[in-house]
Each structure stands twice: as structure tokens, then as C-alpha cells.
C-alpha positions as CSV (number, residue, x, y, z in Angstrom):
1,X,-21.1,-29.4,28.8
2,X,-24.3,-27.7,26.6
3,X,-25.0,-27.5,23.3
4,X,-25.6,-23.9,24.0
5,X,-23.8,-21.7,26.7
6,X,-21.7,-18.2,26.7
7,X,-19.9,-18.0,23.4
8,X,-23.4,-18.7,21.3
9,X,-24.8,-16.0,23.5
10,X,-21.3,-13.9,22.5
11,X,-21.9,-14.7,19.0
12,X,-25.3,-13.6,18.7
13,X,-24.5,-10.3,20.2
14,X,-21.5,-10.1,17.6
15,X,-23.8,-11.1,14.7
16,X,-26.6,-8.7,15.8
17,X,-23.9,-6.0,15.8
18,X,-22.8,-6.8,12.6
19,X,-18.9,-7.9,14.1
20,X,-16.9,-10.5,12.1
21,X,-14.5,-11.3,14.2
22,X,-12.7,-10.5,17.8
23,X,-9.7,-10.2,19.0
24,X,-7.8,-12.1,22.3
25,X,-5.9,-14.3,24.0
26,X,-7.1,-18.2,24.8
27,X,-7.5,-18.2,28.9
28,X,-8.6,-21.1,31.3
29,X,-11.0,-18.7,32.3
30,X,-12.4,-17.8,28.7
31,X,-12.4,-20.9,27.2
32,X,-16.1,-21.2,26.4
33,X,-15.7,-17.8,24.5
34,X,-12.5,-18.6,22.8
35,X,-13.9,-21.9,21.7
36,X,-17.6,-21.0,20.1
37,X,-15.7,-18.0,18.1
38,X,-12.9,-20.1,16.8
39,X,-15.8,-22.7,16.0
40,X,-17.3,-20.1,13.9
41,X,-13.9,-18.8,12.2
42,X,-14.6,-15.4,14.4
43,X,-11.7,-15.7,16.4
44,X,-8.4,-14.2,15.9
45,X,-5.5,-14.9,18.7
46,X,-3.5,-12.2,19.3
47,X,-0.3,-12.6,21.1
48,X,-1.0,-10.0,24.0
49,X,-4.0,-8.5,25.7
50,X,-3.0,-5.4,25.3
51,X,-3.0,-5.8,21.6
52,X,-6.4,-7.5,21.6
53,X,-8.3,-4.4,23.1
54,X,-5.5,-2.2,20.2
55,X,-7.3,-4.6,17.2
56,X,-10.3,-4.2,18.7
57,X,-10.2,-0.2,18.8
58,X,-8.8,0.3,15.4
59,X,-11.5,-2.6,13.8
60,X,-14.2,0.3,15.4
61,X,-12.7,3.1,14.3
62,X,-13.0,1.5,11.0
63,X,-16.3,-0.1,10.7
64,X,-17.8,2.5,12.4
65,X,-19.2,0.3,14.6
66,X,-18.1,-2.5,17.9
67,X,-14.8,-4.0,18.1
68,X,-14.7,-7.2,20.6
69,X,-11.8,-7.7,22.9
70,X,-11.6,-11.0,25.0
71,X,-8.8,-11.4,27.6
72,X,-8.3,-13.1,30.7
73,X,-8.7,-12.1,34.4
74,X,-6.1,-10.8,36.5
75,X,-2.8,-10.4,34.6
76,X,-4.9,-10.8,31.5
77,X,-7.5,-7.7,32.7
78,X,-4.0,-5.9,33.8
79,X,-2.4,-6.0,30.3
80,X,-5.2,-5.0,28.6
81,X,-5.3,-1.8,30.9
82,X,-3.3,0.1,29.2
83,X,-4.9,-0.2,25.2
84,X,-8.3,0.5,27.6
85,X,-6.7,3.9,28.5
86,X,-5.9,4.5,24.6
87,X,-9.7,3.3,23.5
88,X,-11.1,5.9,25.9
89,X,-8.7,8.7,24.7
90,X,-10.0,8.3,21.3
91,X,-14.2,7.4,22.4
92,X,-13.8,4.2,20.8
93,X,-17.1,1.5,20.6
94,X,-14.9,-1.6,22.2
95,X,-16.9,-4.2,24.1
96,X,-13.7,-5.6,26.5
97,X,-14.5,-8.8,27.9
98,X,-12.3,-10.3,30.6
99,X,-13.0,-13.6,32.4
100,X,-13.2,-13.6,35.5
101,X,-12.8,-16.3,38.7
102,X,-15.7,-19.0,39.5
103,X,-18.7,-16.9,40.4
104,X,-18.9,-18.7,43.8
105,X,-15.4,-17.4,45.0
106,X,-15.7,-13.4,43.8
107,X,-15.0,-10.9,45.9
108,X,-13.8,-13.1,48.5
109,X,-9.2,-12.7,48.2
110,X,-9.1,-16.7,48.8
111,X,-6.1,-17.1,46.2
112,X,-7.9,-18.2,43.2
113,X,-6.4,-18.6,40.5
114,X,-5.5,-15.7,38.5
115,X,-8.0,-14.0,41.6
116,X,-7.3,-9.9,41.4
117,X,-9.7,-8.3,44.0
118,X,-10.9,-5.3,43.6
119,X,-10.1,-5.8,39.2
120,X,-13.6,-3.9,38.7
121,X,-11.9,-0.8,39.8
122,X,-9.1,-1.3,37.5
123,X,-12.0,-1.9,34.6
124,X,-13.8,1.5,35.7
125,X,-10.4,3.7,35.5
126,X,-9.6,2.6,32.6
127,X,-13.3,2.4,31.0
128,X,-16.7,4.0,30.3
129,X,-18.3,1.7,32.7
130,X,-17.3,-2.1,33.8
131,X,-20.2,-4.7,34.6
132,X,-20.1,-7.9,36.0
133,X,-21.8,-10.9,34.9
134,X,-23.4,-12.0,38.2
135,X,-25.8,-15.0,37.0
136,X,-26.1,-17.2,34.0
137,X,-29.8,-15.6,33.4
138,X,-28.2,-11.9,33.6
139,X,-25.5,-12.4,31.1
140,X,-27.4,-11.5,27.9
141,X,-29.3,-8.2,30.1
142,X,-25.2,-7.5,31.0
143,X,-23.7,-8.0,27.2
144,X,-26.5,-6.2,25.4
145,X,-26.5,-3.5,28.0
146,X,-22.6,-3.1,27.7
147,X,-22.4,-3.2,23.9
148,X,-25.2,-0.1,23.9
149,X,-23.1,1.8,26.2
150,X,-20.4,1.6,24.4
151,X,-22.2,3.1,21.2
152,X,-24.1,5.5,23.4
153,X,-22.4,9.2,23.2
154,X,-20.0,9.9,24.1
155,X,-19.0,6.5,23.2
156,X,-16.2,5.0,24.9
157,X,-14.9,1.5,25.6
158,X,-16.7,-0.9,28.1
159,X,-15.5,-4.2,30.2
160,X,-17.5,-7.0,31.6
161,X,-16.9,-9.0,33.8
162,X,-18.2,-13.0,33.4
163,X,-16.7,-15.9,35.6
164,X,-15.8,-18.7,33.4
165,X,-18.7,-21.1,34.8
166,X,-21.4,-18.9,34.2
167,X,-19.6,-19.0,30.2
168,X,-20.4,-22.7,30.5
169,X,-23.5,-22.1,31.9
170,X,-26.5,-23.4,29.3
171,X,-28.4,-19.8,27.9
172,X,-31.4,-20.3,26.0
173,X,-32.0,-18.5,22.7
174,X,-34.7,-15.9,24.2
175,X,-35.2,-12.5,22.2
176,X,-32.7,-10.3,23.5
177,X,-33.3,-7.2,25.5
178,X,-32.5,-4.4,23.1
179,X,-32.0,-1.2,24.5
180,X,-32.1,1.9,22.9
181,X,-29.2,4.0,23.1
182,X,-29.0,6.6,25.2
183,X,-30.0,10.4,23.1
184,X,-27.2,12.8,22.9
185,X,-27.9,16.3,23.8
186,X,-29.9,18.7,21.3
187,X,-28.6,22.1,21.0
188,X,-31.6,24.6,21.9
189,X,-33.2,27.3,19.1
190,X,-31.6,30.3,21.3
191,X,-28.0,28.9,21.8
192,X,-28.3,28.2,17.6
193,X,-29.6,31.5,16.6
194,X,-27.0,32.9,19.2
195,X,-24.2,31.1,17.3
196,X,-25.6,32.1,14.1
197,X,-25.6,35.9,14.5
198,X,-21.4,35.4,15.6
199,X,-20.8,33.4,12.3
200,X,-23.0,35.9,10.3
201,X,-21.0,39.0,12.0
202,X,-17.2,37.2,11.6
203,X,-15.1,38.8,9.4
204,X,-12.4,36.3,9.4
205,X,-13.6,32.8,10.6
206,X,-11.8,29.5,11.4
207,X,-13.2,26.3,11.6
208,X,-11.4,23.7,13.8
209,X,-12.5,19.9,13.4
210,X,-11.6,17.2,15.8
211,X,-12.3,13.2,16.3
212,X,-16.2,14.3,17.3
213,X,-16.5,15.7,13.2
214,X,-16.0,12.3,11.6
215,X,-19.7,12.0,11.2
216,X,-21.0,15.0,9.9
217,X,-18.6,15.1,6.8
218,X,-21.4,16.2,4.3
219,X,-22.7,19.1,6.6
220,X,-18.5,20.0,8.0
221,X,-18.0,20.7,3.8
222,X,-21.0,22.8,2.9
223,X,-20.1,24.7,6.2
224,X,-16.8,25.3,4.7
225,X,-17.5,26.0,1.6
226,X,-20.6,28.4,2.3
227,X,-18.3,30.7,4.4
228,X,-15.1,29.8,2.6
229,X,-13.5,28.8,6.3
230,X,-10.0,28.0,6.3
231,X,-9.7,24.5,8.1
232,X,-7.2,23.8,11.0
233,X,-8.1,19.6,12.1
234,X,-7.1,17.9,15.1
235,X,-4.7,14.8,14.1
236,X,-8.0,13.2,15.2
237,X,-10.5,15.4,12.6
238,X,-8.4,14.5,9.5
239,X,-10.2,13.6,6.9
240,X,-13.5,15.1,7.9
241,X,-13.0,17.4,4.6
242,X,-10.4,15.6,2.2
243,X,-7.2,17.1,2.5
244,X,-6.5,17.6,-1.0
245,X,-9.2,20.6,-0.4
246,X,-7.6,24.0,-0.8
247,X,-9.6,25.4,2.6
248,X,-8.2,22.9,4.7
249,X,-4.8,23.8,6.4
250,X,-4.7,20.3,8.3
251,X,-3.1,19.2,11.8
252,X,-0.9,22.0,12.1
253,X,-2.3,25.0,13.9
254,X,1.4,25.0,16.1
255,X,3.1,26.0,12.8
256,X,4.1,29.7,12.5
257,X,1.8,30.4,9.5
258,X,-1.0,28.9,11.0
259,X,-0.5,30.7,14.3
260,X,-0.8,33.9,12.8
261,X,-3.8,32.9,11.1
262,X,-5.3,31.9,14.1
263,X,-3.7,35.3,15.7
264,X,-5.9,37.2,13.1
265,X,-8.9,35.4,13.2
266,X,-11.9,36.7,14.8
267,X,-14.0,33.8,15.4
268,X,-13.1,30.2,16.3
269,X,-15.4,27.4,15.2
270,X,-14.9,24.6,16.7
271,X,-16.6,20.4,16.1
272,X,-15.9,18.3,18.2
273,X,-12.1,18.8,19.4
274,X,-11.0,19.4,22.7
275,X,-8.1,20.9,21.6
276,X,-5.4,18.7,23.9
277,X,-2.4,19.8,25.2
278,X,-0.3,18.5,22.1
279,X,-2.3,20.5,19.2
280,X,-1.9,23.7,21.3
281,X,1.4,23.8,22.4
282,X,0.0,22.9,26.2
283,X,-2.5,24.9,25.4
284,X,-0.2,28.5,24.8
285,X,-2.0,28.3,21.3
286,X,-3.6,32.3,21.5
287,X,-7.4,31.4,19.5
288,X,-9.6,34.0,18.8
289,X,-11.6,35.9,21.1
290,X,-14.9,34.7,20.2
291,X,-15.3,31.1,20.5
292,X,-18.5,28.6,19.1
293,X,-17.5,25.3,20.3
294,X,-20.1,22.2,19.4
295,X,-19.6,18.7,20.8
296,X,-21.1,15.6,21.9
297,X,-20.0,16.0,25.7
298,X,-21.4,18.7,27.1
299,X,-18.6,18.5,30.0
300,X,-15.7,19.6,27.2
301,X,-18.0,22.6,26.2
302,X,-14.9,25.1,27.3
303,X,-12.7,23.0,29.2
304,X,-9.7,24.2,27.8
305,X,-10.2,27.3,25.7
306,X,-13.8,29.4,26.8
307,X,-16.8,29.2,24.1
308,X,-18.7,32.0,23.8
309,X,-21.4,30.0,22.5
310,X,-21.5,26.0,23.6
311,X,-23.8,23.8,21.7
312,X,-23.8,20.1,23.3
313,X,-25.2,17.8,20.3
314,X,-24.0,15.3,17.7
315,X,-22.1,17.0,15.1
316,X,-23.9,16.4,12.1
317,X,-27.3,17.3,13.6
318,X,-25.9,20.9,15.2
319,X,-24.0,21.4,12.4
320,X,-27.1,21.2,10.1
321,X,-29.0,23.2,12.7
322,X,-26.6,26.2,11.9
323,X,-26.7,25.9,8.2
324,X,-30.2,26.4,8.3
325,X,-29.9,30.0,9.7
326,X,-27.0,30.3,7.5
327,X,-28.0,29.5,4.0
328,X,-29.3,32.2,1.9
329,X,-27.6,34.8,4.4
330,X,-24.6,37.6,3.4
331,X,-21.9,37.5,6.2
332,X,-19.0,40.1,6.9
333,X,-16.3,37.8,5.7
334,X,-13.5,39.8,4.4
335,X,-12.6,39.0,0.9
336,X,-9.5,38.0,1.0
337,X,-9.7,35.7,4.0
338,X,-10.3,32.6,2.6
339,X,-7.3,33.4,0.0
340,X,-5.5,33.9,3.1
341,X,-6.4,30.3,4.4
342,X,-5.0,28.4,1.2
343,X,-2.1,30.5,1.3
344,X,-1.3,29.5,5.0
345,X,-2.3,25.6,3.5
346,X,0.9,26.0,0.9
347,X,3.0,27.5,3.5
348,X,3.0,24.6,6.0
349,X,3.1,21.9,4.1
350,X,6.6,23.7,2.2
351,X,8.1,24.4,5.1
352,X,7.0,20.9,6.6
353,X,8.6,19.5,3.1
354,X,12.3,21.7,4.0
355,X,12.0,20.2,7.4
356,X,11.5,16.7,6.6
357,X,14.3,16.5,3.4
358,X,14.5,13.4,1.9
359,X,11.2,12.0,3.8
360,X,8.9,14.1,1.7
361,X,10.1,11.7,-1.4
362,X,8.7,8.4,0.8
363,X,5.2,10.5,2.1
364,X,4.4,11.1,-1.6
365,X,5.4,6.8,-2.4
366,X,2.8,6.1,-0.1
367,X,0.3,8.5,-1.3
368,X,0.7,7.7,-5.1
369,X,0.5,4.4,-4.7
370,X,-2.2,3.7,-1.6
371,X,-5.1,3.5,-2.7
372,X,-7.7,6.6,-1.1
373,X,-9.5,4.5,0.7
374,X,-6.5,2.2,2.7
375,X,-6.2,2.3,6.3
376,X,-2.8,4.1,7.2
377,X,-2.2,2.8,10.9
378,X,0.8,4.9,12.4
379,X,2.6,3.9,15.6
380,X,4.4,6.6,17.5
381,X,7.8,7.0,15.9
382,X,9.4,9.9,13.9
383,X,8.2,9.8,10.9
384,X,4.4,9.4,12.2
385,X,4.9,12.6,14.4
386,X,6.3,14.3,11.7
387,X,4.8,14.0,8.1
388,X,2.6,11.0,9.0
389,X,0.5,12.7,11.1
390,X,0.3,15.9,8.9
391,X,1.6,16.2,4.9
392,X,0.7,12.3,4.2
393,X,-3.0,13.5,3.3
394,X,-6.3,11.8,4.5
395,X,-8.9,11.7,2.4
396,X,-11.4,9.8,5.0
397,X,-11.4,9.7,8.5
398,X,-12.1,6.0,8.7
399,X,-8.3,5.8,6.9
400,X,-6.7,7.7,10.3
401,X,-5.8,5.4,12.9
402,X,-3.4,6.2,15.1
403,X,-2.6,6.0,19.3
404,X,-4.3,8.8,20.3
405,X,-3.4,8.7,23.6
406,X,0.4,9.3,22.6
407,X,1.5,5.1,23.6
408,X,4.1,3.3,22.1
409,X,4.2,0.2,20.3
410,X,0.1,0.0,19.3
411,X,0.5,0.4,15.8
412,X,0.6,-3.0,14.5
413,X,-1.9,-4.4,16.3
414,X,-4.3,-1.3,15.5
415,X,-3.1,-2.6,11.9
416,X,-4.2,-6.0,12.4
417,X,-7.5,-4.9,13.7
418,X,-7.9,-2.6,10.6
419,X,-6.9,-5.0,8.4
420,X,-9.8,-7.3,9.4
421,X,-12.4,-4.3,9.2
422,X,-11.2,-3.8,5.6
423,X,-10.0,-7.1,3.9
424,X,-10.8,-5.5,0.0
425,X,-7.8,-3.0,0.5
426,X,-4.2,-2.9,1.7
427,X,-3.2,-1.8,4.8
428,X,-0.1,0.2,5.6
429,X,1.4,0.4,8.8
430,X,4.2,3.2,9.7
431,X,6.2,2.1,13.1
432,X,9.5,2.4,14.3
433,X,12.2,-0.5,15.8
434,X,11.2,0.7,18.8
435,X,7.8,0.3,18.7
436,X,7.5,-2.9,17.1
437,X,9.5,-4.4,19.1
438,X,6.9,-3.7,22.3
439,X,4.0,-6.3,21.2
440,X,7.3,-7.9,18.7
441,X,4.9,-11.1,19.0
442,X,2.1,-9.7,17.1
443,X,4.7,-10.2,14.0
444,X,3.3,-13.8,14.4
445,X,0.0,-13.0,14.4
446,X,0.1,-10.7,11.1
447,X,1.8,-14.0,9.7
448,X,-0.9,-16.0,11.1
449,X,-3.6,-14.3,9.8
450,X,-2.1,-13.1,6.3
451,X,-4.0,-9.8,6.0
452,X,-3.2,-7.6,3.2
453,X,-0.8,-5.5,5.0
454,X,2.4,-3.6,4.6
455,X,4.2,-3.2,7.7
456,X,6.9,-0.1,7.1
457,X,9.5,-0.7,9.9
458,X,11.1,2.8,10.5
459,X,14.6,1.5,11.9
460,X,17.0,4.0,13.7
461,X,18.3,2.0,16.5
462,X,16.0,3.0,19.7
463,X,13.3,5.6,20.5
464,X,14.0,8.3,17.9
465,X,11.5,10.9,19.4
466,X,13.3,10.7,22.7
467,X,16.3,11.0,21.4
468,X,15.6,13.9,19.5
469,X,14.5,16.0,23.2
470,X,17.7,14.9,24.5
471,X,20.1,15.8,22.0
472,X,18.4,19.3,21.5
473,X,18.1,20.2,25.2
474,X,22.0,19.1,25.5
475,X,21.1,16.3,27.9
476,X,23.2,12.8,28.0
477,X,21.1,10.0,25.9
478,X,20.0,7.8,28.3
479,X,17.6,5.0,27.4
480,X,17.4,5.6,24.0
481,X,19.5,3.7,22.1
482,X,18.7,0.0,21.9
483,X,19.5,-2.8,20.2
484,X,17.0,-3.9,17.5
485,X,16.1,-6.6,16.1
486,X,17.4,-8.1,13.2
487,X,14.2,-7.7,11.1
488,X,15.2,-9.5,7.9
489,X,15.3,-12.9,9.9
490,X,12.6,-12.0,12.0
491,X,10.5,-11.8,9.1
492,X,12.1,-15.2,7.8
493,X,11.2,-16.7,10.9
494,X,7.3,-16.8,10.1
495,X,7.3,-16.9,6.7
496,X,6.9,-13.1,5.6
497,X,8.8,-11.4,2.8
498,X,11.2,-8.8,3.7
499,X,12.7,-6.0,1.6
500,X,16.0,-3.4,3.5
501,X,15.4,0.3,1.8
502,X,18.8,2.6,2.2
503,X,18.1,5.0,0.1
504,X,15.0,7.0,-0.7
505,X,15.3,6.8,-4.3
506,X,14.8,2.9,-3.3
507,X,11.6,3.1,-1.3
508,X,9.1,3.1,-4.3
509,X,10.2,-0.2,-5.7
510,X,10.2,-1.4,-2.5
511,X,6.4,-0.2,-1.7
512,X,5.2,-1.6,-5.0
513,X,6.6,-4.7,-4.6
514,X,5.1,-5.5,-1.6
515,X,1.9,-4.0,-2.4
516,X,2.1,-6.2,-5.8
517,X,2.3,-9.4,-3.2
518,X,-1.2,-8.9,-2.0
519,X,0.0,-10.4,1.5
520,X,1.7,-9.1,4.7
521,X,5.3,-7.5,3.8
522,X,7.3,-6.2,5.8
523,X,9.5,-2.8,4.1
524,X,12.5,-1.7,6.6
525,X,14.0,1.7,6.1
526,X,17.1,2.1,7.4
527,X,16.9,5.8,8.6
528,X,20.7,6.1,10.0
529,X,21.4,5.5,6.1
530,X,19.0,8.2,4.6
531,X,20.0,11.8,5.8
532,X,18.6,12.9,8.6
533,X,16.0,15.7,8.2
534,X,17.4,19.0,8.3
535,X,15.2,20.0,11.0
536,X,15.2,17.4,14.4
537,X,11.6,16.7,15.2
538,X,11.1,17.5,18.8
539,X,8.0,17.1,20.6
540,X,5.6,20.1,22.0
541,X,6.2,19.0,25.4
542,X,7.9,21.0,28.2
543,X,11.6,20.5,29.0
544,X,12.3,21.6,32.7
């Protein structure tokens, strides 16, 4: 053994990068990792890979800045695959490090131990880019290299590579190779002006934020406000302007109101969305005819609904570059329009409220009593697709995490990861039976670590969405009723505090005595005791 090998080198690159800690699962073949960070109180052990690169995602979306996931190679790599796919969904900064097999061996399908050949093109489908650690003297050019990447737009997750005897391989403290990150694209003086004279001429103007508008919150409100835009967000976007702002409509541009707003809308402004399949009912969503679309990626510049002007740029900077030739200007804008937008606001929201019944009274618990600035992590689970993703308002972006990519059971891990990011507030967590019970050993880690977090355990005895499509398209349940967990002794069983809510008259109590605690809590609402809602909540996918 050194004094100084692969996890100092790991920890410098976390320190330079201002991460506190990462997420992951002890290995034979990341030991050397696993042991410098836990040396250095910057590891936290995870229960499952897959939940490692989750805690990892949601401690980025956070901080705004790297999360650090460290699994094993093979099986390890495999499991992690899957969180990789959601981290790339959402462009998340996650620096994925897997070990890998004695460098000597690689490439070679002699049986090694945990040996997966060909794993590097698992790590580039599910990745920005994948790298392998091919000497001792390359690893800090590799690491530095990956983390840039991965905060390079558009960002995206990144996995290396590194065989666990080049980790115990002596480094020396040179000055790292810091490379600058890659420029986005600038939007040009023509295609600005161009977009200009369509928001000048609009008469009844939409602005649509998505996931690529978190940054450019100041400029996304003076936008707003200068052209008194209703605001339709992606479930990513919310947040971008506070939803307690009577211009913005929210995540629900499927809802009948908003539809027709859209319908009579002459001009579509869109920052950075990519409006997917699940905000537009597969795309069926009619948008205006004229179309200025500005994102990051110059490759989603009118992949699913055409621009008439495309601006490729960071959002705050193009965004600024239109107010420019906006400010000081008189535009068309009907009178009445922006009226129009709060009035479609209202409208949603009650007939969200109708839909939802006795729900709405647990959405506005959590609201009164979270503070603004608390990370609400939602799995995917009925309540999340319903209100949780929509009437439960967002006030910043860094508060929305949630699986993008549509996966079951990351939402407590994504807490955990959270939770770490932001130790000064509580945490809430909204999952169902279901979900939990996919990565049910991360219950142990939350008691492990003892984060100030409320996990709200939505209990209806299997996968409630799915059950939902197949009672309303009259098909035989199948799959979808399971047996859960008794959660009251599950809880018990490492130590955390448990309260059973039956009723919703019960749920505040419930909510501020576990917030009161100051520690992990875990709040079970028994939703085959509350009514049901008066409206089933069926997903926007097709039915054949």
C-alpha cells in the first residue's frame, strides 16, 4: 500500500468541485475509493447501485453542481444502468464511477471476477460519454476530463472506468489539468432580431419553460412580466417563476382550459423544453402556429413540434439577448390576454382540486407547513402524478426532484441524495408501497444516515397508476395488486418513528409531528381508508 493512491486523487477532485460527499456501494474492486472517502466522513453507503447514481442525481440537481456515484464492475455497472438512463433523461452533472477488473486482464473474457466484456458499451448507452482509466499516470487527465464533461452543456451524466489496481496505484499531488468546459452555442444577431419582431407582432403569446429554464429565473420573470405571458411549465420547468405568480398556469398544458389557451394562442415561446410525449398527450397537443423555441441543444431545436425561429444558447444568456430588443418596445398583445392566462391558472387548479377530493386537504398540509425552500422528492405513485406534480406549488426549481424518466421506486434514494445537498432544511419524500418497496433497503440507509427527512409512504396495496389503466379500460388487474409491507415494523426495525394516517383530517398532526422530530419519519397514509378521488387518475399513454 501508499500513503497516497486513487481515493486522495478522488477526493481532491470532489473538494475542487465543491462535493461533500458520494454515494455507493463498498466493492472488492473499489475499495481504495470507498476507503479514502469513508476516511474523510465523505462516504455514504447506499444499499443498491442503482440508488447510488439516484442520490447522486438528485444531490446535483440540488447543489447545482456534481454528484459522485461509485459502484462496482459488472453486476455493480449493470444495476446502476438503469438510474444512468434516468440521470440522462433529466441532463444531470453525475460523475459515475465503476471499478473495473485488474488493468492487466481487460478486454481479454478470461473469467475475471465480476469480468463483463464489452461493460464500456453498456456505460456509453446509458451515458454522455464513458472513459476508462488506462494507467495510473492518466487517471487524474481521465477524472478531471469526466467531471468537465459532465458540466459541459448539455450536461449529462458520465462513467469511468478505473481497475482497482490502478486505485491502489501511488498518484502524486501534481496540479491538475483543468479544462475548460466546453462553450454552449450563442444565438446569432439575425436569428434574435428575427425572434424579436414575432414577440413584438404576437397578439396572444405563451411562454412554455422546461428543465433547460432553471437558470435564467431572473431574466424567464421580467420576460413574463414585460409581455404579461401566461406560463405553461414542463413538470421539469417548475419553479423557474414561483408558482404562487398569477401568470403562471403550471404543468398542465393537457388540461382542457389550458388547451384552449394554447388553441388561441398565436405565438409559442418556448426555454428549454422538449416538450415529451407525456406533457403533450404524445405529442397530439395542437401549439400555435408560430413557434420560438430556445435551448441548450441545438439537436432539440424542433424535434417534436417545428420552431419558426430556433435559437441554440444557454437560457439565461438568449433570454437576455431578446429582452434587449424588447425593452422599451409596444407589442400587439391583446388586452385581455394576460387576464385570460390567470383565469385559465384558477381553472385548473379547481378542477384539479374536484378531481383529487379529499387529497387537496394533504397538498395544502405539506405546503403550509414546508418550508419554501425544502426539497419535495416524489417517486412515481398516484398522488405524485396527480397533485404532486402540479397543485403542490414550487417556488424554486432546485425544490423539484422527481424521476424524470418516468421509473419506479427512485424516490427515496433521490431523497437521500437531496437530503445531503441541503442538511439546514427538511426533506419530504412522496412515494407509494409500491415504490418503496423496489430499493426497500435504502429504509436502512435513511436510518443510517439520520437526514432530516419525512418519508410519506402512499399505501394502497400495489401499483396504483397501473391499476388505475386497467380498471378504466375494462381489463382484468393483473400484476397490480401486491402484498406490502408492513411499514409500522419496518420502521421499528431500524429505529425510525412511524405514525398510520386514515383520515385526512389526521394528516396535519401527523406532518407536524414528524417535522417537529427533526430526524427521518416515516408518515403512512392509508389511501384504501381515505375516499378515493372522484376522478381515477389515468396516465396520457395509449391503450391499444
Amino acid at each position: 500500500m501508499v500513503d497516497r493512491h486513487g481515493g486522495d486523487l478522488l477526493i481532491e477532485l470532489m473538494c475542487e468541485y465543491d462535493v461533500r460527499v458520494a454515494f455507493g456501494v463498498a466493492s472488492v474492486h473499489n475499495l481504495p475509493l470507498v476507503e479514502a472517502l469513508d476516511r474523510e466522513g465523505m462516504f455514504v453507503a447506499v444499499r443498491h447501485e442503482a440508488a447510488a447514481v439516484n442520490a447522486a442525481d438528485a444531490y446535483s440537481r440540488v447543489s447545482g453542481g456534481l454528484g459522485v456515484a461509485i459502484t462496482s464492475t459488472g453486476t455493480g455497472a449493470g444495476n446502476a444502468a438503469g438510474s444512468m438512463v434516468e440521470a440522462q433523461a433529466a441532463g444531470s452533472r453525475v460523475l459515475h464511477i465503476t471499478g473495473q477488473i485488474e488493468s492487466a486482464y481487460l478486454n481479454q473474457d478470461r473469467g475475471m471476477l465480476h469480468d463483463t466484456p464489452r461493460q464500456t458499451d453498456l456505460l456509453r448507452a446509458v451515458s454522455k460519454s464513458a472513459k476508462t482509466v488506462l494507467s495510473a499516470e492518466g487517471a487524474r487527465r481521465v477524472l478531471w476530463a469526466a467531471a468537465a464533461e459532465a458540466l459541459a452543456a448539455p450536461q449529462g451524466p458520465v462513467s469511468v472506468e478505473w481497475p482497482y489496481d490502478l486505485q491502489y496505484a501511488a498518484q502524486t499531488a501534481e496540479t491538475p489539468m483543468h479544462r475548460a468546459l466546453a462553450q454552449p452555442p450563442v444565438a446569432s444577431d439575425a436569428a434574435l432580431d428575427e425572434a424579436a419582431e414575432l414577440v413584438l407582432a404576437a397578439r396572444r403569446p405563451v411562454l412554455w419553460i422546461g428543465g433547460g429554464g432553471r437558470g435564467a429565473r431572473a431574466e424567464l420573470l421580467e420576460l413574463a412580466e414585460l409581455l404579461g405571458l401566461p406560463v405553461l411549465t414542463s413538470n421539469a420547468g417548475r419553479g423557474s417563476i414561483r408558482e404562487d405568480h398569477e401568470q403562471v398556469i403550471g404543468n398542465y398544458a393537457t388540461y382542457p382550459d389550458a388547451r384552449e389557451l394554447l388553441a388561441a394562442a398565436d405565438l409559442l415561446i418556448g426555454v428549454g423544453t422538449h416538450y415529451r410525449a407525456s406533457e403533450t398527450a404524445n405529442f397530439a397537443l395542437a401549439m400555435p402556429g408560430k413557434h420560438v423555441q430556445i435551448d441548450v441543444d441545438p439537436l432539440a431545436l424542433g424535434r417534436n413540434y417545428p420552431a419558426t425561429v430556433g435559437l441554440a444558447g444557454d437560457a439565461a444568456v438568449t433570454v437576455e439577448g431578446l429582452l434587449k430588443r424588447l425593452r422599451g418596445w409596444e407589442t400587439a398583445r391583446e388586452p385581455d390576454w394576460t387576464a385570460r392566462g390567470t383565469s385559465t391558472r384558477h381553472a385548473v387548479r379547481k378542477d384539479q382540486r374536484s378531481a383529487i377530493g379529499q387529497y387537496a386537504q394533504l397538498c395544502d398540509s405539506l405546503r403550509l407547513h414546508l418550508p419554501e425552500d425544502s426539497v419535495i422528492a416524489r417517486d412515481v405513485t398516484v398522488p405524485s402524478s396527480t397533485w404532486g406534480n402540479r397543485l403542490l406549488e414550487i417556488y424554486d426549481p432546485a425544490t423539484n426532484v422527481y424521476p424524470l424518466g418516468g421509473g419506479i421506486g427512485q424516490g427515496l434514494a433521490m431523497g437521500i441524495g437531496a437530503a445531503a445537498a441541503q442538511r439546514d432544511q427538511p426533506t419530504a419524500v412522496i412515494a407509494g408501497d409500491g415504490g418503496v418497496s423496489v430499493h426497500i433497503g435504502e429504509i436502512a440507509t435513511l436510518a443510517e444516515q439520520s437526514p432530516w427527512l419525512i418519508l410519506i409512504v402512499f399505501n394502497d396495496g400495489g401499483y396504483g397508476v397501473l391499476r388505475s389503466m386497467q380498471d378504466v379500460h375494462g381489463k382484468r388487474r393483473a400484476g397490480v395488486d401486491l402484498l406490502a409491507f408492513d411499514f409500522a415494523r419496518l420502521a421499528a426495525s431500524v429505529g425510525l418513528e412511524h405514525r398510520l394516517v386514515r383520515a385526512a383530517d389526521d394528516f396535519d398532526d401527523a406532518l407536524s409531528e414528524a417535522l417537529s422530530a427533526r430526524r427521518p419519519f416515516v408518515v403512512e397514509v392509508d389511501m384504501t381508508a381515505l375516499a378515493p378521488m372522484p376522478k381515477p387518475f389515468v396516465p396520457p399513454l395509449p391503450v391499444f
